[in-house]
Wavefront OBJ file of the C-alpha trace (Angstrom):
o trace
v 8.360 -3.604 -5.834
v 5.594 -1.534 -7.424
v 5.449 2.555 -7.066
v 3.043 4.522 -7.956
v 3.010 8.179 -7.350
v 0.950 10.856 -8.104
v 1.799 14.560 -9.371
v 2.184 17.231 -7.333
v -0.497 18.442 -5.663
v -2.622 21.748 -6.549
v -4.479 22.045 -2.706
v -3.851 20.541 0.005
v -5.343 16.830 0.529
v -6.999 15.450 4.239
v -7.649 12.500 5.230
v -8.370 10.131 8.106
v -9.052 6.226 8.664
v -8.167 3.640 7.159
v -6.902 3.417 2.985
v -7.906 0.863 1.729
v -6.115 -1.317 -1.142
v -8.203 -3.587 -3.515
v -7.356 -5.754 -6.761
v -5.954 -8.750 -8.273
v -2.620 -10.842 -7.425
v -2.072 -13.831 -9.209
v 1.522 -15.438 -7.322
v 2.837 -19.109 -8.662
v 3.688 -20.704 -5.403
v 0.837 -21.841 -2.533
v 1.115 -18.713 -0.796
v 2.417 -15.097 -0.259
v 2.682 -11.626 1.170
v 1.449 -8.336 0.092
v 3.053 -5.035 1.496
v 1.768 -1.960 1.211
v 3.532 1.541 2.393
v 1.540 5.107 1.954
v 4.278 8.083 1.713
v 4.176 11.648 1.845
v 6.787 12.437 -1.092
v 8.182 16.112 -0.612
v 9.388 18.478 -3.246
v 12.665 18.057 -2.576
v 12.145 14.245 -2.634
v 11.801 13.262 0.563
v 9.603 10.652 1.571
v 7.744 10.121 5.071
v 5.812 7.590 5.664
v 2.364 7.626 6.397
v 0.378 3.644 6.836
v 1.225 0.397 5.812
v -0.623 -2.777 5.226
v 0.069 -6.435 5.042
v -1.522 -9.359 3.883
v -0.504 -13.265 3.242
v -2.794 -14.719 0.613
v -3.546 -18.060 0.093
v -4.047 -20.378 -3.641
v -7.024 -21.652 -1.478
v -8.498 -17.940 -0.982
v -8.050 -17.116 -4.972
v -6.397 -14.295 -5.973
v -8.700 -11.081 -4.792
v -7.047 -8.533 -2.866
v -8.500 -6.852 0.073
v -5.987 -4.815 1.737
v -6.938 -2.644 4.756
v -3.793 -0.293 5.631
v -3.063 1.333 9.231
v -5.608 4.038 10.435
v -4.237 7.882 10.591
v -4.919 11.020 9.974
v -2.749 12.997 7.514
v -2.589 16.111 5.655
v -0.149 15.972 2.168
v 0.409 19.399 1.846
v -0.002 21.417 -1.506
v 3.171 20.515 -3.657
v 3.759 17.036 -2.083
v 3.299 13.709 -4.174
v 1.178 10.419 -2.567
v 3.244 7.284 -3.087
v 1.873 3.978 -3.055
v 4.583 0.944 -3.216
v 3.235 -2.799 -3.379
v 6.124 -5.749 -2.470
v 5.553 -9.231 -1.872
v 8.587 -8.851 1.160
v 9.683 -6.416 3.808
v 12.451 -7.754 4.496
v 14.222 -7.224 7.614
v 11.102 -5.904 9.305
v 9.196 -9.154 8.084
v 10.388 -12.317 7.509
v 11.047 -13.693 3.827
v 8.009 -15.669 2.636
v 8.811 -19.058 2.104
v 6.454 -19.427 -0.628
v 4.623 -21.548 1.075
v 1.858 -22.331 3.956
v 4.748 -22.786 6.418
v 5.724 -20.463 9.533
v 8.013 -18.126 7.629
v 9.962 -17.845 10.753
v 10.244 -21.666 11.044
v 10.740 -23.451 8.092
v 13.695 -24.244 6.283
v 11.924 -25.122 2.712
v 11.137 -22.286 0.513
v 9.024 -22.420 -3.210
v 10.435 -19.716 -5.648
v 7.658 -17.978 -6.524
v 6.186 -15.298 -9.181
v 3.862 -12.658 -8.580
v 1.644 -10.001 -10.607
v -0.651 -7.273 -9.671
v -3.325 -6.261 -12.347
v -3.802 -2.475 -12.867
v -6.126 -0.604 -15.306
v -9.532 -1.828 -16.236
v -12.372 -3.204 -14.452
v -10.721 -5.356 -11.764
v -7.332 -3.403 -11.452
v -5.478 -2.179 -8.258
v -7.262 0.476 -6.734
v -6.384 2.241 -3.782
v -9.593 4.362 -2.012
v -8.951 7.027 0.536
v -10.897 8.136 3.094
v -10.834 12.312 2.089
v -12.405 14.530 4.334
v -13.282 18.291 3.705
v -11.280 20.759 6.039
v -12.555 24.339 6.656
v -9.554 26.816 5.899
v -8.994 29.612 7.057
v -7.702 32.453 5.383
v -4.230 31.860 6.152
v -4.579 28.565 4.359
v -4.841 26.841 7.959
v -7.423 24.009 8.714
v -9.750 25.639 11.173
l 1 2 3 4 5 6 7 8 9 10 11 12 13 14 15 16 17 18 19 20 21 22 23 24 25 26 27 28 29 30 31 32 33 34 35 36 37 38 39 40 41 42 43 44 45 46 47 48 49 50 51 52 53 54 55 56 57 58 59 60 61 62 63 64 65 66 67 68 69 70 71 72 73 74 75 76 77 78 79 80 81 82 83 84 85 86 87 88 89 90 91 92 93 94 95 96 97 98 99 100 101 102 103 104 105 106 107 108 109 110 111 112 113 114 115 116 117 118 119 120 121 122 123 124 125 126 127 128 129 130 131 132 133 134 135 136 137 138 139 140 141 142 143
């Protein structure tokens, strides 16, 4: 598992549809799953959750990364921390991968497999979110 999180935050932060996760996974076995879980890290540490993705990627498909989490609407709050975390299994609320093209549910052979994520430069893991501006009001309510 991969976590990234950012600092606190210095205002308030809205947004609403769907984050979207792009980049480059390069796995040693025919196939594998992607996870991806958006939290809402408190100050006092914590965490909510907020959308999650999933994706099974193929050796056929290459190794690009297009990763569409759940739509929402959220507001992290002044002083709260956004946490992305990236796993290739969610296991017990997915089945364990097999590694390969098989029904993970089904089949009894499994390929060990590796996986990396590339993050910094050009083609690194990115994760865009749709921000919208929210009037405030002076009570430092959304209007």
């Amino acid at each position: 598992m991969l976590t990234f999180r950012t600092e606190p935050l210095t205002e308030h932060l809205d947004f609403a549809g769907q984050p979207v996760l792009t980049g480059r996974v390069s796995f040693s076995a025919p196939s594998t799953h992607v996870f991806a879980k958006l939290q809402d890290v408190h100050p006092d540490g914590t965490t909510h959750p907020i959308s999650w993705g999933r994706a099974v990627l193929s050796a056929r498909a290459g190794d690009a990364l297009t990763l569409a989490l759940d739509d929402n609407a959220y507001r992290l709050r002044e002083g709260h921390c956004l946490q992305l975390q990236i796993q290739s299994s969610d296991f017990p609320h997915s089945a364990a991968h097999p590694g390969t093209e098989s029904n993970p549910w089904l089949t009894t052979k499994r390929t060990p497999s590796t996986q990396s994520l590339t993050v910094g430069g050009i083609t690194g893991a990115r994760l865009v979110l749709p921000v919208i501006t929210v009037a405030e009001a002076p009570d430092g309510e959304a209007q």
